[in-house]
Every structure is written in C-alpha cells, then in structure tokens.
Backbone as ProteinMPNN parsed JSONL, in Angstrom:
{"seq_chain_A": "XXXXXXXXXXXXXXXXXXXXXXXXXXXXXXXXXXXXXXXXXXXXXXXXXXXXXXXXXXXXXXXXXXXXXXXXXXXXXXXXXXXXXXXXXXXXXXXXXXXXXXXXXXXXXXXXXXXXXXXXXXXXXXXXXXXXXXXXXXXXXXXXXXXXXXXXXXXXXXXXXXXXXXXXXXXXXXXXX", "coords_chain_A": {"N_chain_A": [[-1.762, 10.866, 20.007], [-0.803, 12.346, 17.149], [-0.096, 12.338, 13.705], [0.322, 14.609, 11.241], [-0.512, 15.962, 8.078], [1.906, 15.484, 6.336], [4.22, 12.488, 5.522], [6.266, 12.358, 6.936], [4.809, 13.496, 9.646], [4.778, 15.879, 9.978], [3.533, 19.141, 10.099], [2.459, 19.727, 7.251], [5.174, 20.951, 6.923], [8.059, 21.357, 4.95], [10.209, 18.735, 5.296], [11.969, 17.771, 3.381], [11.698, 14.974, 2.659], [9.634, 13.97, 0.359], [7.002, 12.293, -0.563], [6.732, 10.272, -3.06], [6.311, 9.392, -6.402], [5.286, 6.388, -8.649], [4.654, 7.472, -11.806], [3.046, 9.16, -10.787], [0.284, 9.244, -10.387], [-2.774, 8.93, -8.249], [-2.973, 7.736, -4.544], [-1.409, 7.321, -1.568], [-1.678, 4.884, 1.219], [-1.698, 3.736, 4.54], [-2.463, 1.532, 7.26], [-2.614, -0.035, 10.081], [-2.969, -3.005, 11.665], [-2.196, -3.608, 14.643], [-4.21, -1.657, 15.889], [-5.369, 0.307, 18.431], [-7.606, 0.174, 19.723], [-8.174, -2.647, 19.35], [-6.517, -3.775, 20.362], [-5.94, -2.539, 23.315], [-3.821, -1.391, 23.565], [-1.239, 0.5, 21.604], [1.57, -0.748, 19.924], [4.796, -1.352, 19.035], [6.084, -2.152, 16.084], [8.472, -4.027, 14.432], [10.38, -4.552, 11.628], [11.151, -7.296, 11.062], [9.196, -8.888, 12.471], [6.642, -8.45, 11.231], [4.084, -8.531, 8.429], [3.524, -7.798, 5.427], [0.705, -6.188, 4.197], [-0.229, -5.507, 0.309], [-2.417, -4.347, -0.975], [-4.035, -3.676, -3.9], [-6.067, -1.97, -5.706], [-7.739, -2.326, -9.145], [-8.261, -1.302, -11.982], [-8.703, -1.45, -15.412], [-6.486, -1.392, -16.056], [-4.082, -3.051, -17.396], [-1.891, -1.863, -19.081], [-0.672, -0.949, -16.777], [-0.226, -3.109, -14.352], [2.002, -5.655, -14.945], [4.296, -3.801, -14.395], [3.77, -2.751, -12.13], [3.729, -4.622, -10.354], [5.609, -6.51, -10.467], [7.883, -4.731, -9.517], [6.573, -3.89, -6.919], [6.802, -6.436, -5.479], [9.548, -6.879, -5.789], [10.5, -4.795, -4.762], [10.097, -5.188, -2.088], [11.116, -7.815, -0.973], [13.801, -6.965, -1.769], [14.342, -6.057, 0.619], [13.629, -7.309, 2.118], [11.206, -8.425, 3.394], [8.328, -9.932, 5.125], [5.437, -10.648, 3.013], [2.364, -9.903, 1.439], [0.453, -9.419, -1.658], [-2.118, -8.15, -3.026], [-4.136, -7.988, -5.639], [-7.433, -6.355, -6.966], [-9.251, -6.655, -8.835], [-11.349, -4.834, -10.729], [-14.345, -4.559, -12.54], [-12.808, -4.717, -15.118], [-12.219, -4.065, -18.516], [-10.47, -4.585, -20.192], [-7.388, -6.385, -20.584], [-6.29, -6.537, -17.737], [-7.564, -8.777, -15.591], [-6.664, -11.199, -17.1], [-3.986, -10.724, -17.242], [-3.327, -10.356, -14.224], [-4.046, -12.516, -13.309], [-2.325, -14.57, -14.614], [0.082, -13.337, -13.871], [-0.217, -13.881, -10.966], [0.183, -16.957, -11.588], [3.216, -17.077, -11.386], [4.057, -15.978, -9.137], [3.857, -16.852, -5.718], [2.993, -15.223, -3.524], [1.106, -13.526, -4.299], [-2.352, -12.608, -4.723], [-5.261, -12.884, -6.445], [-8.432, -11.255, -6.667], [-11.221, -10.551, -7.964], [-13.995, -8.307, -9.028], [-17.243, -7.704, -10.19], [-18.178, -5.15, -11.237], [-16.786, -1.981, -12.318], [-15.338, -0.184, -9.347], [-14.017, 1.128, -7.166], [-14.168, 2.055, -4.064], [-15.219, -0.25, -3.736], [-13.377, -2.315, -4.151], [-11.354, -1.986, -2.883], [-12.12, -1.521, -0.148], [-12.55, -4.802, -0.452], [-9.947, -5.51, -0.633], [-8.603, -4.806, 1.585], [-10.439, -6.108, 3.781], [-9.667, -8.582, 3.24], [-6.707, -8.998, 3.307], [-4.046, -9.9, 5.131], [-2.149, -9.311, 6.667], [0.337, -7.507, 9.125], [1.138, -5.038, 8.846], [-0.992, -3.04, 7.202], [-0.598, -1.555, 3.643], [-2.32, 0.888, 0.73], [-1.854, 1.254, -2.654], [-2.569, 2.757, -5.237], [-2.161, 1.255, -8.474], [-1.055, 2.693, -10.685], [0.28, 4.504, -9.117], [2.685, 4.479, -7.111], [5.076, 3.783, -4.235], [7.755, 3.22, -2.589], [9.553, 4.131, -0.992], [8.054, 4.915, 0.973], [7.277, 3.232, 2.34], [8.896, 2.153, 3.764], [9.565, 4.863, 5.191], [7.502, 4.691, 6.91], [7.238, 2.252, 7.64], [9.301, 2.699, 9.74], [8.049, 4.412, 11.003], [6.205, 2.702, 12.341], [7.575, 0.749, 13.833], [8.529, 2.849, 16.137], [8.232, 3.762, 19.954], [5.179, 4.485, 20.705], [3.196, 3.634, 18.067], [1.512, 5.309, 15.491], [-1.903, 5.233, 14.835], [-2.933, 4.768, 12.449], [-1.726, 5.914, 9.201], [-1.1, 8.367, 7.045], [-0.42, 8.885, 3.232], [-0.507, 11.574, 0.886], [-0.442, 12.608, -2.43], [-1.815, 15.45, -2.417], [-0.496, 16.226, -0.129], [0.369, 18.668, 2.066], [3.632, 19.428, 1.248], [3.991, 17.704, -0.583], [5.097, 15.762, -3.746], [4.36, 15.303, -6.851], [5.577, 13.317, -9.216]], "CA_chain_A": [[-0.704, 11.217, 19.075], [-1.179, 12.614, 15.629], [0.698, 12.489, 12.912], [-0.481, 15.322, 10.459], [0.175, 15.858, 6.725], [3.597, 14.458, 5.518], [4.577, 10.774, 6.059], [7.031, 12.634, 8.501], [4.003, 13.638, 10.655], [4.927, 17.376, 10.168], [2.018, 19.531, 9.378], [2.651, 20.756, 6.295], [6.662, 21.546, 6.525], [9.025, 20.815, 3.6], [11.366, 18.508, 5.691], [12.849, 17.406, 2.148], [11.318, 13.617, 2.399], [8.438, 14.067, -0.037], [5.841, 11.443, -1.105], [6.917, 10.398, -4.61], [5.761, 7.637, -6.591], [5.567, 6.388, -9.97], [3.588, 8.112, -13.115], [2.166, 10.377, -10.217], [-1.112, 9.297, -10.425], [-2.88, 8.406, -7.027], [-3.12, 7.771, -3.227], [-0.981, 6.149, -0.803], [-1.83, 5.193, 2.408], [-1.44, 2.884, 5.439], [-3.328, 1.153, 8.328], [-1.921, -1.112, 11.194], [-3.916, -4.101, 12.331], [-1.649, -3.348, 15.719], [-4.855, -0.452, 16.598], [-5.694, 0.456, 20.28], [-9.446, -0.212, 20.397], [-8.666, -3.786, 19.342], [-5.252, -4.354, 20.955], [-5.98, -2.086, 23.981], [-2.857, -0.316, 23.223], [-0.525, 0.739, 20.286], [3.205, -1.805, 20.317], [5.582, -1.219, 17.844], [5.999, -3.436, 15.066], [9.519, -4.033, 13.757], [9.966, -5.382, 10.141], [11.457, -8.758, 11.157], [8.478, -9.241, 13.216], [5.719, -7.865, 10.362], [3.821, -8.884, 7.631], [2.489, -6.348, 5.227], [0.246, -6.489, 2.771], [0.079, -4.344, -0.358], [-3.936, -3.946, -1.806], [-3.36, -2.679, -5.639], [-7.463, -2.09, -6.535], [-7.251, -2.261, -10.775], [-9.173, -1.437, -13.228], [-8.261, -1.167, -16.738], [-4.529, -1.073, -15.726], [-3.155, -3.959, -18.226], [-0.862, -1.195, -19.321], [0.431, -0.516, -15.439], [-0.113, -3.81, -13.66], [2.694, -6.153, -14.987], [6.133, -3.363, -13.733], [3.906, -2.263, -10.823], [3.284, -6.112, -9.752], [7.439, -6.702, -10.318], [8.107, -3.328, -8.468], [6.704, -3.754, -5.513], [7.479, -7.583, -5.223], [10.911, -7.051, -5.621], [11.406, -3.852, -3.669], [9.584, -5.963, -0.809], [11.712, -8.917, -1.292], [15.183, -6.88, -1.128], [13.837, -5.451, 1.783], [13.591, -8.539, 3.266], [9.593, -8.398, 4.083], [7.117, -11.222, 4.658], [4.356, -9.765, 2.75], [1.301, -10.26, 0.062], [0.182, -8.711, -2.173], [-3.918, -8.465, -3.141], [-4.799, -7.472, -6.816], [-8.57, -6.169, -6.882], [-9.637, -6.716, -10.404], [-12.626, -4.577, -10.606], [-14.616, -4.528, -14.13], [-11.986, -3.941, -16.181], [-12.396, -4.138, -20.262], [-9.094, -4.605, -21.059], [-6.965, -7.91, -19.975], [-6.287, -6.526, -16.105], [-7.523, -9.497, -14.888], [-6.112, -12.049, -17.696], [-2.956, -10.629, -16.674], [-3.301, -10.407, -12.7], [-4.199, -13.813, -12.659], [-0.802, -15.175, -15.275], [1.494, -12.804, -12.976], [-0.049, -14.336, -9.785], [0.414, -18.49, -11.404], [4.372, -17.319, -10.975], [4.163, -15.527, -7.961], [2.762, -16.997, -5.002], [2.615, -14.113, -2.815], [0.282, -12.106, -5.15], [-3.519, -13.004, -4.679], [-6.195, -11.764, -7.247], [-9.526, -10.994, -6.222], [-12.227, -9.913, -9.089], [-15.34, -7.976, -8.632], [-17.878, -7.536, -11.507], [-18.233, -3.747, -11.536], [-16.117, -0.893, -11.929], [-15.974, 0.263, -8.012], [-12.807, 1.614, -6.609], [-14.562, 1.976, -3.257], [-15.098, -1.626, -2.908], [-12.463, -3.155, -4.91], [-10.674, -1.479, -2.109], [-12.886, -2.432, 0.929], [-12.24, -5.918, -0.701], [-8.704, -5.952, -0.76], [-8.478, -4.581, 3.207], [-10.592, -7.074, 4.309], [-8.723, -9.895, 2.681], [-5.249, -8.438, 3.699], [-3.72, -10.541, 6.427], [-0.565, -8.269, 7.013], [0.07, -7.13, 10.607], [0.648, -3.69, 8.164], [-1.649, -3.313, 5.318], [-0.791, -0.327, 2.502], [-2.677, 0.378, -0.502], [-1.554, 1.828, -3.628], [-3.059, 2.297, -6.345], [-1.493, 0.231, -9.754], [-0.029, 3.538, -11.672], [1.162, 4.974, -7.936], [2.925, 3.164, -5.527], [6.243, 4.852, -3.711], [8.654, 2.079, -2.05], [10.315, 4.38, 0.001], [6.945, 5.775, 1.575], [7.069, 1.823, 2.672], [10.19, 2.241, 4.497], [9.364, 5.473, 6.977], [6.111, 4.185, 7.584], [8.404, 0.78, 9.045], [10.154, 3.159, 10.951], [7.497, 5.116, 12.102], [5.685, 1.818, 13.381], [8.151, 0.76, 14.784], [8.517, 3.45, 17.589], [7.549, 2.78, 20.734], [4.342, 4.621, 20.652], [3.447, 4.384, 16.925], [0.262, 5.908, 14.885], [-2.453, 3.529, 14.414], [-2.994, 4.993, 11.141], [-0.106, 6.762, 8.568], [-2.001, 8.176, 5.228], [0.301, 10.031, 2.365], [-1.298, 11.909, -0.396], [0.064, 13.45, -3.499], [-2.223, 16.712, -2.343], [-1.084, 16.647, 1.349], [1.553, 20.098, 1.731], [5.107, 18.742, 0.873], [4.122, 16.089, -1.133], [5.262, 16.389, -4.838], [3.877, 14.799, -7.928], [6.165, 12.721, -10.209]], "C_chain_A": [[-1.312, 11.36, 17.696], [-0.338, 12.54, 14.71], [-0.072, 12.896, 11.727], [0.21, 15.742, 9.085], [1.03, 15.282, 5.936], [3.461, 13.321, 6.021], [5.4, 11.299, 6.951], [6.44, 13.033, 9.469], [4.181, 15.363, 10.997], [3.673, 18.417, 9.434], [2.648, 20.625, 8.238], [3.928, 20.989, 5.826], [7.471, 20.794, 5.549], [10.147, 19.926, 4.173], [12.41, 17.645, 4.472], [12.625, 15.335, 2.182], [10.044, 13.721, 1.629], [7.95, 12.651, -0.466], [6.537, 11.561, -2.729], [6.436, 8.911, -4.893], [5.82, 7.465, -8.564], [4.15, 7.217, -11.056], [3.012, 9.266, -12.293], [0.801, 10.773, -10.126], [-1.909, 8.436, -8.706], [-3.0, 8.724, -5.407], [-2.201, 6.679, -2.803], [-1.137, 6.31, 0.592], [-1.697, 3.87, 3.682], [-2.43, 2.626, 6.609], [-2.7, -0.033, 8.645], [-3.359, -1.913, 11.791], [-3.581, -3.594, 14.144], [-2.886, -1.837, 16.129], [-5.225, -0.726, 17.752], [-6.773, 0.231, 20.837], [-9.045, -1.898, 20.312], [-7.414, -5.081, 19.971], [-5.266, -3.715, 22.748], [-5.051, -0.905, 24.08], [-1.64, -0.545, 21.679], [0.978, 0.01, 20.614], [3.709, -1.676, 19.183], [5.767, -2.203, 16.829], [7.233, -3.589, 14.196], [9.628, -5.026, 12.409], [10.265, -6.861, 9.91], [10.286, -9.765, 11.524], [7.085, -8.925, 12.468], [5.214, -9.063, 9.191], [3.252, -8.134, 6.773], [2.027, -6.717, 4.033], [-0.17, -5.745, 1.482], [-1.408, -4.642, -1.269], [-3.099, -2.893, -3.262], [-5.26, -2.876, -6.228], [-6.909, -1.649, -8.142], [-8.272, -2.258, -11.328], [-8.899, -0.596, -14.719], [-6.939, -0.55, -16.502], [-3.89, -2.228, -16.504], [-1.634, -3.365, -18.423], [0.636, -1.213, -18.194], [1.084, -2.282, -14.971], [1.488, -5.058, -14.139], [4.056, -5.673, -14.3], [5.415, -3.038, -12.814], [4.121, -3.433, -9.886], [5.097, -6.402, -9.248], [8.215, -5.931, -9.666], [8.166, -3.92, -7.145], [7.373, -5.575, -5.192], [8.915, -7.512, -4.983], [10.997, -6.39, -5.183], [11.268, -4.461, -2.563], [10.537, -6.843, -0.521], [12.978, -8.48, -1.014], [15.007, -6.707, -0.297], [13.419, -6.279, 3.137], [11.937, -8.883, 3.932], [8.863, -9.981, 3.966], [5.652, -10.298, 4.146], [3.686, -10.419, 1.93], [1.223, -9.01, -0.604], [-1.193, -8.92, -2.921], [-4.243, -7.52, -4.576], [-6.099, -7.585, -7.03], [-8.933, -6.095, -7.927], [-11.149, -6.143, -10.58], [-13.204, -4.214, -12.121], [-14.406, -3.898, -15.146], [-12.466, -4.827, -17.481], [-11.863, -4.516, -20.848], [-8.611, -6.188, -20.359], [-6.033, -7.569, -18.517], [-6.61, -8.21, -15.874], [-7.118, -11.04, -15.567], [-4.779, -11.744, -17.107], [-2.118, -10.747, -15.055], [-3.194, -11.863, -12.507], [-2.78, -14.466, -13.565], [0.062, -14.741, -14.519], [1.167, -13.716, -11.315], [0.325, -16.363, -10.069], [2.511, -18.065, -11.282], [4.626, -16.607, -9.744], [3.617, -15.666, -6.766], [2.632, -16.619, -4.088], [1.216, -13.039, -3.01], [-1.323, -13.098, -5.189], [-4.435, -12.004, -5.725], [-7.484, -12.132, -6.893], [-10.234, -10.36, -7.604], [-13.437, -9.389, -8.913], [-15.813, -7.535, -10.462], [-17.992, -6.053, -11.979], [-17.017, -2.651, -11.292], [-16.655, 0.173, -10.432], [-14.989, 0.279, -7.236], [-12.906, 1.254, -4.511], [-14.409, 0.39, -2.188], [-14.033, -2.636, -3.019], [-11.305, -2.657, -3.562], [-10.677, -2.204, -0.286], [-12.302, -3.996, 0.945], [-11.167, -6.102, -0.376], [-8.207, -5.756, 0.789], [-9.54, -5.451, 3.989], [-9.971, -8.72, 4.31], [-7.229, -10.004, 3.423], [-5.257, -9.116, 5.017], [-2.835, -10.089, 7.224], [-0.874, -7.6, 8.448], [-0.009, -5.405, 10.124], [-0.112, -4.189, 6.568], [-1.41, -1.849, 4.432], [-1.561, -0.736, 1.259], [-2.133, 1.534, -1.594], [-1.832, 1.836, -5.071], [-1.936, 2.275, -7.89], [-0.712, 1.319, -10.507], [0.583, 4.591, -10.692], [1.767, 4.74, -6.842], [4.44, 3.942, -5.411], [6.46, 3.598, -2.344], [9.064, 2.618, -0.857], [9.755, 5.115, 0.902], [6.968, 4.474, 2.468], [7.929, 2.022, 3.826], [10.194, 3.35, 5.312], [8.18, 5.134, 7.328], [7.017, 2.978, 8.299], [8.871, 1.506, 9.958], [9.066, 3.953, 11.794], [6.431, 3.734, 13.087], [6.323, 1.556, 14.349], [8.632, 1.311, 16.254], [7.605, 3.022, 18.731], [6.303, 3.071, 21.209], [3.848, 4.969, 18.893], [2.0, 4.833, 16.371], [-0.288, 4.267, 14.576], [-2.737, 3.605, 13.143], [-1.775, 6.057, 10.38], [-1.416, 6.877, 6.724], [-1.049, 9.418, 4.886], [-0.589, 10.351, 1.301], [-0.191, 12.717, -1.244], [-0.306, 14.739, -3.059], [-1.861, 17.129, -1.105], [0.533, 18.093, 0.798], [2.633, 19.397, 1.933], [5.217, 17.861, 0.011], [4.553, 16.997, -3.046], [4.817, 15.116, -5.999], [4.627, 14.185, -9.231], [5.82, 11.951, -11.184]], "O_chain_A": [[-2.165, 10.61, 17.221], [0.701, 12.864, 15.284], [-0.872, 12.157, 11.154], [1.436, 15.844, 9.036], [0.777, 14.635, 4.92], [2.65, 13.085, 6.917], [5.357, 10.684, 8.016], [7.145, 13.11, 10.474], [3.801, 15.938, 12.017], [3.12, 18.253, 8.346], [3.093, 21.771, 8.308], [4.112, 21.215, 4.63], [7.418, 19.565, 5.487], [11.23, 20.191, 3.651], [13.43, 17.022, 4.768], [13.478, 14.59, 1.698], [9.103, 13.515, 2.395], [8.866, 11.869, -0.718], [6.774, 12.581, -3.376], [6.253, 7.886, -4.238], [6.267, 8.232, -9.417], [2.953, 7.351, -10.804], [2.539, 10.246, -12.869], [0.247, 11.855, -9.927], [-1.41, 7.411, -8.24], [-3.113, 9.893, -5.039], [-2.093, 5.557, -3.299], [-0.902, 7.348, 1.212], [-1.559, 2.808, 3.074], [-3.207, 3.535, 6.899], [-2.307, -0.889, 7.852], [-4.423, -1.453, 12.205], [-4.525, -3.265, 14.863], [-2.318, -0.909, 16.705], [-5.417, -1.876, 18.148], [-7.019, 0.099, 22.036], [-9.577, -2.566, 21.198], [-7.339, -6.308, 20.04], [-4.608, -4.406, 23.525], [-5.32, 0.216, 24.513], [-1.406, -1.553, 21.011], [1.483, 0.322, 21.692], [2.993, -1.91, 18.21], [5.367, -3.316, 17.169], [7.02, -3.229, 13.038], [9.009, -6.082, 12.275], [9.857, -7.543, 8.97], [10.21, -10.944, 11.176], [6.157, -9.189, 13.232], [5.739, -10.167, 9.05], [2.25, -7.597, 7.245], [2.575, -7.315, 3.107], [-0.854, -4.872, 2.015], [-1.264, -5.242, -2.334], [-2.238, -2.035, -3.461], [-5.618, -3.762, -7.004], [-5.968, -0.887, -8.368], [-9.161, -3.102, -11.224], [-8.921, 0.616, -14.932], [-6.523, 0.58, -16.754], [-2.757, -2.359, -16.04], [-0.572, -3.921, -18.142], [1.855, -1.335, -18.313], [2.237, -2.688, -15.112], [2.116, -5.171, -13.087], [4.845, -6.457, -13.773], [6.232, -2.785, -11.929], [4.624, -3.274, -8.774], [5.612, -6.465, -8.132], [9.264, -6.378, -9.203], [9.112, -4.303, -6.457], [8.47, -5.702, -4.649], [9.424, -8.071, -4.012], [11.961, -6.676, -4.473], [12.251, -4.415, -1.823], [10.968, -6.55, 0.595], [13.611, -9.152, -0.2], [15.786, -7.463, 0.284], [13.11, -6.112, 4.317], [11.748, -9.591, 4.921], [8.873, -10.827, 3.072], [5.023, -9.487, 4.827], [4.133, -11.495, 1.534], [1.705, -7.916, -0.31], [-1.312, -10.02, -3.461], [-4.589, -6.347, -4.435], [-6.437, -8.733, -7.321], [-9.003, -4.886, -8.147], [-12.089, -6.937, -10.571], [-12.458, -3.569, -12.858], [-15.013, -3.087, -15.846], [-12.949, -5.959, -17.461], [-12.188, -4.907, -21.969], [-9.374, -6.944, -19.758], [-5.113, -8.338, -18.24], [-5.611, -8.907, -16.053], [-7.189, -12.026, -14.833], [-4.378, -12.638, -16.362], [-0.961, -11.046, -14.761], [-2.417, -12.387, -11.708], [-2.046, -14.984, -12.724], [0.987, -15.514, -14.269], [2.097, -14.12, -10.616], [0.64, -17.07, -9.112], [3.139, -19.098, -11.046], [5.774, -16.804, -9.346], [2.839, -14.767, -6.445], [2.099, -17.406, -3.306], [0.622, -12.228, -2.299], [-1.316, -14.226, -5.682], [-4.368, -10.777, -5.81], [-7.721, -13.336, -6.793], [-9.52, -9.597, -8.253], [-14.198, -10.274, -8.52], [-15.151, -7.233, -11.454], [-17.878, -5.838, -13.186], [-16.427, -2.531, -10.218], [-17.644, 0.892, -10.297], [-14.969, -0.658, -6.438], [-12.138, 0.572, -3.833], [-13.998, 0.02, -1.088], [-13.81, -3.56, -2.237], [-10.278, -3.336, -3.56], [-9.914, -2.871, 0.411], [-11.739, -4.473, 1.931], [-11.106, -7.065, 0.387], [-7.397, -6.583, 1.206], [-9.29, -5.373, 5.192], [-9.907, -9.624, 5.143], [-6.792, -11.005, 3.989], [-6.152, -9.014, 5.855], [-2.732, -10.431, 8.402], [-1.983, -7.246, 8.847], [-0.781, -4.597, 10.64], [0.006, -4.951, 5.609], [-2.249, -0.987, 4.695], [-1.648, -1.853, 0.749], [-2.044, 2.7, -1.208], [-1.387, 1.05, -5.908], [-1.138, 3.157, -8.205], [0.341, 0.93, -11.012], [1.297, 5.481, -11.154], [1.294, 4.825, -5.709], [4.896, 4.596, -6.348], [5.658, 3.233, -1.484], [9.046, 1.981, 0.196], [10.4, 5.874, 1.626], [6.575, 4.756, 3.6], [7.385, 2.02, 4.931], [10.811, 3.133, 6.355], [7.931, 5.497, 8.478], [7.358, 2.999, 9.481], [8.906, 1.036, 11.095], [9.151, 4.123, 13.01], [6.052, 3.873, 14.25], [6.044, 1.864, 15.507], [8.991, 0.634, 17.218], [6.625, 2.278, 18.678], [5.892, 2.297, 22.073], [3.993, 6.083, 18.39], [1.174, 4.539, 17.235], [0.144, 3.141, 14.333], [-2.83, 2.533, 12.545], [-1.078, 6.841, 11.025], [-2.024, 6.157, 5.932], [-0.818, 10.428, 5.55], [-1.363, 9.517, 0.832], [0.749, 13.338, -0.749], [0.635, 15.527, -3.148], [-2.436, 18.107, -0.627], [1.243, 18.283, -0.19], [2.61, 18.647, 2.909], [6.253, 17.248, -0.25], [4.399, 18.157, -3.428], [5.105, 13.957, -5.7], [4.233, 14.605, -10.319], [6.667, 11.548, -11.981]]}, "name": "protein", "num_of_chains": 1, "seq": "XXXXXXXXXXXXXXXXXXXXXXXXXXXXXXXXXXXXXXXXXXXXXXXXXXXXXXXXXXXXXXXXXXXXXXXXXXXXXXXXXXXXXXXXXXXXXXXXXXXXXXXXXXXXXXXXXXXXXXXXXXXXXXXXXXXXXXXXXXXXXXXXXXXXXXXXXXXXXXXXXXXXXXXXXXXXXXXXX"}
C-alpha cells in the first residue's frame, strides 16, 4: 500500500483537505513505530490506544517556540491524546534553549534535548530516537498543522494502515499559509 502525495494519499488531486500550518514555513511528517519489518505486520492504532510524540528540532526559534509549545500542547490535550513532546535545542544564539527548558519546568510532557551545533539533521535524528510515542510526528517550531494530526489518526487507524504518512508544503495540493 502506498499512500502518495497529499495526507489523503491521493497523488497529487485537490481533494480540498490541504496541508496548512502556521507562518508556512516547513515540513510535516509522520512515522509509526507500529512498522511491518519490526511488528511482522501493519495493526491499526486507534487514538485511545496511542501515544504520539511531537519532535520540534529548534534553532534560533525564541521568537516561535513559546505559542508553538502552547499550540500543540493544547490542541493535543483537547484532543484527548497521551503524548510528548521533544524540543531539540540545536546551537541556537538566541534564548531557544533558556526558554525550552522554563516552558518544559511547567509542562511535564515537554522534554528538551540540546545539541551543541547548529544541525537540523541530527537535532532531528535526536528527537526520533528519543520519541517513545507508538506515533511519532515532527514539525518544525514555525510549522506545525493540528489538523494534519487528526487524518493521519484516522488514517492509522484503518485496518491496513501506512507505515509511514509524510506531508509537505511542496507536495501537489498542499498550500502555504
């Protein structure tokens, strides 16, 4: 099974659910622990029964990280999710990681991780190895899209579902806000 271009798995077609997110800067994308090489086969994963975890790699985001941090927490939270959330503090300049770490002493869902160099790559790596979530998304700090969260749940959930789900701003349908 494939699921190609859109988060609706349609290659390319406008079915009027686009990828949106905030400031419009970014990638969003998904990966299920639930994969078939290491489960033997693909089992649906309903959101009662989930845990997901939300990687935010940062660097020199002071500006973003405080409403994206309160964002997703709370969209998660009405939404009823058991989830984390993994702030990758990678060698930012600015007070990113003074701030990551004050938002995570009131939130104790939100984990911060720090690497010494500016390094998207790994700050990334980092945060998906850490991630304990039966789903893990990542989004980066000035693009994150809630309701990209919510058909990805539904598309796990089916009863054969993708072992991977990736949205892009550049894929065809997607639109740039």
């Amino acid at each position: 099974e494939r699921d190609a271009g859109t988060p609706d798995g349609r290659d390319g077609e406008d079915s009027g659910e686009r990828a949106r997110g905030i400031h419009g800067l970014g990638f969003t994308g998904w990966a299920s622990r639930q994969d078939p090489e290491v489960l033997g086969e693909r089992r649906s994963v309903p959101l009662d029964m989930t845990k997901i975890s939300v990687v935010l790699p940062a660097h020199n985001e002071a500006a973003y990280l405080p409403t994206t941090v309160q964002d997703v927490v709370g969209g998660l939270t009405t939404r009823g999710a058991d989830f984390e959330v993994i702030v990758v503090e990678n060698g930012s300049t600015d007070q990113t990681l003074t701030l990551a770490h004050e938002l995570a002493t009131r939130e104790p869902r939100l984990q911060v991780r720090s690497l010494p160099d500016a390094d998207y790559g790994l700050a990334l790596r980092t945060g998906l190895l850490a991630a304990q979530g039966d789903l893990v998304v990542n989004f980066d700090v000035d693009y994150y899209d809630l309701e990209f969260v919510d058909r990805v749940i539904a598309m796990m959930a089916r009863e054969s579902p993708p072992a991977i789900v990736v949205g892009s701003k550049r894929a065809p349908g997607s639109s740039d806000t």
